[in-house]
C-alpha positions in Angstrom: -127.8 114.5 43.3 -127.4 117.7 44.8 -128.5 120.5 42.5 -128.2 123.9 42.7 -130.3 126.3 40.5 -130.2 130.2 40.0 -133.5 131.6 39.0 -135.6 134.4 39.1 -139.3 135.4 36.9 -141.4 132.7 34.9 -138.9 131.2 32.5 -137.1 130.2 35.7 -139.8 129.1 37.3 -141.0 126.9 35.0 -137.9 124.7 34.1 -137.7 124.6 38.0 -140.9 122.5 37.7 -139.7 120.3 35.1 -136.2 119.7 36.8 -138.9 119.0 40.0 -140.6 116.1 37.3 -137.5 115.1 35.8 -135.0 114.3 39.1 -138.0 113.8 41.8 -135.3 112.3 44.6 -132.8 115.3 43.3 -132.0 117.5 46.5 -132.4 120.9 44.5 -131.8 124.3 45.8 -133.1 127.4 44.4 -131.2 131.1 44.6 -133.6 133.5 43.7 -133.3 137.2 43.2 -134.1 139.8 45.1 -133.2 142.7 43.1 -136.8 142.9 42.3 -138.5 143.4 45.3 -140.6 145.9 46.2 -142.7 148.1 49.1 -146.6 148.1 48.3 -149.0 149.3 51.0 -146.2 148.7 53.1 -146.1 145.2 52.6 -142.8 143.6 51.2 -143.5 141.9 48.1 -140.8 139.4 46.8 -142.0 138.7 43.0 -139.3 136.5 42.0 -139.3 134.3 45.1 -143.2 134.2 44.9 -142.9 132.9 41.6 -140.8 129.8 42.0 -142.5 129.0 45.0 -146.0 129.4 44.0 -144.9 127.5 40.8 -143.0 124.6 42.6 -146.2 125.0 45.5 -148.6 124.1 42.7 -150.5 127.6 43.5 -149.2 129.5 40.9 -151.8 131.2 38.2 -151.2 129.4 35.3 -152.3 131.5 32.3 -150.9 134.5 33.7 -147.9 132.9 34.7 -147.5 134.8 38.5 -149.6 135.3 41.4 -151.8 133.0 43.2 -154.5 130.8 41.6 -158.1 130.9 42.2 -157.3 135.1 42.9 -159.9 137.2 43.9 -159.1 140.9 44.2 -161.4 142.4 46.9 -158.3 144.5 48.5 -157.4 145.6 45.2 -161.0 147.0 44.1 -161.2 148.8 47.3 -157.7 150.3 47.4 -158.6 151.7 43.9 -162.1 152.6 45.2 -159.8 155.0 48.3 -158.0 156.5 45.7 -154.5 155.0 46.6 -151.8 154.7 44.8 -149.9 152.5 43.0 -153.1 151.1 41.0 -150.7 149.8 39.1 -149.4 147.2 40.8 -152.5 144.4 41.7 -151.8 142.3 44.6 -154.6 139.6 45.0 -156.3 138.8 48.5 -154.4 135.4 48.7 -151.2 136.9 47.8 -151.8 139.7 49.9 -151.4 137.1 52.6 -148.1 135.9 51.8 -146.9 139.4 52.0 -148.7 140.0 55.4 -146.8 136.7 56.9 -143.5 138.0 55.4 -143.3 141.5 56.4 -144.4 141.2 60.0 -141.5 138.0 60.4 -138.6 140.2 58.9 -140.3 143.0 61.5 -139.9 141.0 64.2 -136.5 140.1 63.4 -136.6 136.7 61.2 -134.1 136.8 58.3 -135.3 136.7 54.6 -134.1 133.4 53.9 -135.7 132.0 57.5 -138.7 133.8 56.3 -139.0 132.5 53.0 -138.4 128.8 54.6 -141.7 129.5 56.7 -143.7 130.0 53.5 -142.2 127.5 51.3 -142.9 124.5 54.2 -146.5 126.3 54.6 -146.9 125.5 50.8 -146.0 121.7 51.3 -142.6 122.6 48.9 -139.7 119.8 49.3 -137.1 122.0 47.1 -135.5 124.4 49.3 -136.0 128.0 47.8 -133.2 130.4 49.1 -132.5 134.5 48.7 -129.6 135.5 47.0 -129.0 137.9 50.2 -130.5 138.7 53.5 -129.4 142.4 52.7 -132.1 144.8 50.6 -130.7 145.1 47.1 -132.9 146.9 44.5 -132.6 147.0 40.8 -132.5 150.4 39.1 -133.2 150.6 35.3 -131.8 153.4 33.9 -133.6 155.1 31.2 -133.6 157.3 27.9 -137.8 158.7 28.3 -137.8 158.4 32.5 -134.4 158.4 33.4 -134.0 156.0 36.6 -136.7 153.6 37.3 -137.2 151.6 40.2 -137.2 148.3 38.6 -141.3 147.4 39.2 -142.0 151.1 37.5 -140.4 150.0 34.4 -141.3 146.3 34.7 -144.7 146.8 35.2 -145.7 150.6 35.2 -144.3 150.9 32.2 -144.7 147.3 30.4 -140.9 147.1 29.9 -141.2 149.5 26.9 -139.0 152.4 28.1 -135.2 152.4 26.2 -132.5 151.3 28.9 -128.8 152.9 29.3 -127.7 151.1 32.2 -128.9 149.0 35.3 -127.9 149.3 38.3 -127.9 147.4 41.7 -128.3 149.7 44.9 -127.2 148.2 48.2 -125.2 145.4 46.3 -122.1 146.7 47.7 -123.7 145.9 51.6 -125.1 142.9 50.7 -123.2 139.2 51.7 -124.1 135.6 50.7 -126.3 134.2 53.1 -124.5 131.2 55.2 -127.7 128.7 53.8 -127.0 129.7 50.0 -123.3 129.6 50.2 -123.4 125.9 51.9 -126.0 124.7 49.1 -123.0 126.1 46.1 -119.9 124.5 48.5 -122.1 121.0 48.5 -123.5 121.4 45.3 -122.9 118.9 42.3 -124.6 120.3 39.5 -125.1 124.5 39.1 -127.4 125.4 37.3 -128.7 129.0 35.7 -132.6 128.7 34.6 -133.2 129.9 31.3 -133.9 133.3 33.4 -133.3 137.0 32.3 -129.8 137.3 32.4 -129.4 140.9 32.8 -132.3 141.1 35.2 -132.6 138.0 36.8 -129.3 136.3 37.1 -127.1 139.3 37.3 -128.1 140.7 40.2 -127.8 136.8 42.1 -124.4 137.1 40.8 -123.4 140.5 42.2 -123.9 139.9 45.6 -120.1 140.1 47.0 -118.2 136.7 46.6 -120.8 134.8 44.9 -119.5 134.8 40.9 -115.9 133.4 42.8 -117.6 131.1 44.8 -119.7 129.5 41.6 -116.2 129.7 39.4 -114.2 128.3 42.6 -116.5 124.8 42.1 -115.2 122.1 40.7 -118.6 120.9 39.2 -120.5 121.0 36.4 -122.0 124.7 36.1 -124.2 125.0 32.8 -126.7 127.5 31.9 -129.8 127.3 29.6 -130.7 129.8 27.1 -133.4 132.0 27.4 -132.9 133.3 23.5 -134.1 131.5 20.7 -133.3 132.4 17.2 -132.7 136.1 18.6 -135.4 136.4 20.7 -137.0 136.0 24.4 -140.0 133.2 24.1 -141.3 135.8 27.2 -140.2 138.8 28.2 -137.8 141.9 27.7 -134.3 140.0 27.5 -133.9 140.3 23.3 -134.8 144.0 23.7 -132.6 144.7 26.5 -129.9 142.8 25.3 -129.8 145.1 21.8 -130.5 148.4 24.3 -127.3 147.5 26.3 -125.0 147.2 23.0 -125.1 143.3 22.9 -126.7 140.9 19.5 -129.8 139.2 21.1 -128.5 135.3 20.7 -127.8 132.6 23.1 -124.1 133.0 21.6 -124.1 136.5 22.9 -125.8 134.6 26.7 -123.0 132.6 26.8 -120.3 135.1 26.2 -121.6 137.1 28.4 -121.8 134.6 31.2 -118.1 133.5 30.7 -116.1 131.5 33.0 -118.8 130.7 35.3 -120.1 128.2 33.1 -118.2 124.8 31.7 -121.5 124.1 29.8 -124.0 125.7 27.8 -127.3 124.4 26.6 -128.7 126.6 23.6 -131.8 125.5 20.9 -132.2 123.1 18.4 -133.5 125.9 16.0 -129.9 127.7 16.2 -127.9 125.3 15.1 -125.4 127.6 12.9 -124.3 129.4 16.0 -120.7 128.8 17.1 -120.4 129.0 20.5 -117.1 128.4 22.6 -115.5 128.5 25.6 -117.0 125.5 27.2 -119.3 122.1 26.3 -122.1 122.8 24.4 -125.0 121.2 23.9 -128.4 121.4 21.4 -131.8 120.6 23.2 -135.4 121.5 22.3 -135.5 124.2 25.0 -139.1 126.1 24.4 -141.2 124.5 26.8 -144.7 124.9 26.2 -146.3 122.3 28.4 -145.2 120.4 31.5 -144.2 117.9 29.6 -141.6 119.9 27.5 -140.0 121.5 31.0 -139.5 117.7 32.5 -138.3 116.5 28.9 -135.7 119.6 28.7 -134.9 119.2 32.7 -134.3 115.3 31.7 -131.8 115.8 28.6 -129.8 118.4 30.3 -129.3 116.0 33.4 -128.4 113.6 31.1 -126.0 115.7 28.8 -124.2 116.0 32.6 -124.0 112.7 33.5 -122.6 112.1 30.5 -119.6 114.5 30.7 -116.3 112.7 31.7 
């Protein structure tokens, strides 16, 4: 089975690692957003790629659920010690080395996505973890206390906390499917969106030119999995944003607003009087706590698939 999934941050990334338990022979493709990314000590720091593939490499920092295990912040101490700004932003010494690799490949001429296939087959990964784009796209937040916000400001800087009028995506308008991404959807058998941020996450993989009519162009099972539960994100800003940007924080409301891309949706057990339409629906126990709930979810939803006619 060929699978396809678009992801981005830790909800992503951990149902990634289940679907990797679940379908171990699966062929599975990851699109991951870069509307995150961001310039630190002039390193290029990709924090939703780093995710899935330190999460899928088995080096990702459990408890705080990004960034490399066994961290230690030498660089960081010092860097604070000079003075220099942002000290808001922590990159740990083995990270720090993944950033290193990646920004002296892309200035030497290597692509993103060839990049991001040097680190992933460094990390012993089998899952092929793609870019949304080649092309820099950067995630705006705009805001009611700061007005715009480079996306990491009001992510991290800012704990998320600032209201938000509107987000926007700079450079989406230059940016084109990458030929490796758009060959994983065309082959694709199953499409998948990880119970990700939809506004934040998935969005911006979706607003790269062509790639919302490419995914509704497939002929193929395209399902998405909640990341709301009984109104609210199990982590993360998604409920809050959701209210800030007009819409009722519920899955109902996730899979409204993801439309005709998706012939199925999979929402929780817990919300069971929602009525949602517009495509197959089914109820799973999707708050995964423990490997073994992300494998278990992963495992029903591929079997809710196979079972479609």
């Amino acid at each position: 089975m060929r699978i396809v999934v678009l992801a981005g941050g830790i909800g992503g990334a951990r149902f990634l690692r289940g679907l990797q338990a679940a379908s171990p022979d699966a062929d599975i493709t990851v699109i991951g957003n870069t509307g995150d990314d961001i310039q630190v000590f002039g390193l290029k720091v990709c924090p939703d790629l780093d995710t899935v593939m330190y999460t899928l490499g088995e080096g990702i920092d459990v408890e705080r659920g990004w960034g490399r295990s066994r961290e230690t912040w030498s660089a960081k101490t010092e860097l604070e010690a000079y003075g220099v700004e942002p000290t808001w932003f922590g990159l740990g010494d083995r990270d720090i080395a993944t950033h290193l690799l990646r920004t002296q490949a892309l200035r030497d001429g290597a692509s993103l996505t060839d990049v991001t296939r040097m680190l992933t087959k460094r990390l012993g990964i089998r899952q092929q973890i793609l870019p949304m784009t080649d092309a820099p796209v950067a995630t705006t937040m705009e805001t009611v206390e700061f007005g715009e916000l480079a996306f990491q400001d009001y992510f991290v800087r800012h704990r998320w906390q600032p209201t938000v009028r509107a987000i926007r995506l700079s450079g989406i308008e230059q940016a084109a499917i990458s030929p490796e991404a758009r060959a994983a959807l065309e082959a694709a058998d199953v499409i998948l969106f990880g119970p990700s941020n939809p506004w934040l996450s998935i969005a911006p993989i979706v607003a790269v030119p062509g790639m919302a009519d490419l995914i509704r162009s497939r002929n193929a099972p395209r399902v998405a999995i909640t990341p709301i539960i009984q109104g609210d994100a199990v982590k993360g800003p998604a409920a809050k944003l959701m209210a800030e940007l007009g819409y009722t924080p519920s899955a109902e409301a996730v899979a409204a607003y993801y439309g005709d891309l998706l012939n199925g949706f999979v929402y929780d057990e817990r919300d069971a009087e929602l009525q949602i339409g517009g495509q197959r629906t089914t109820m799973l126990n999707t708050l995964m706590m423990t490997d073994a709930d992300r494998a278990t979810l992963a495992r029903h939803v591929l079997e809710w698939i196979e079972s479609w006619d």
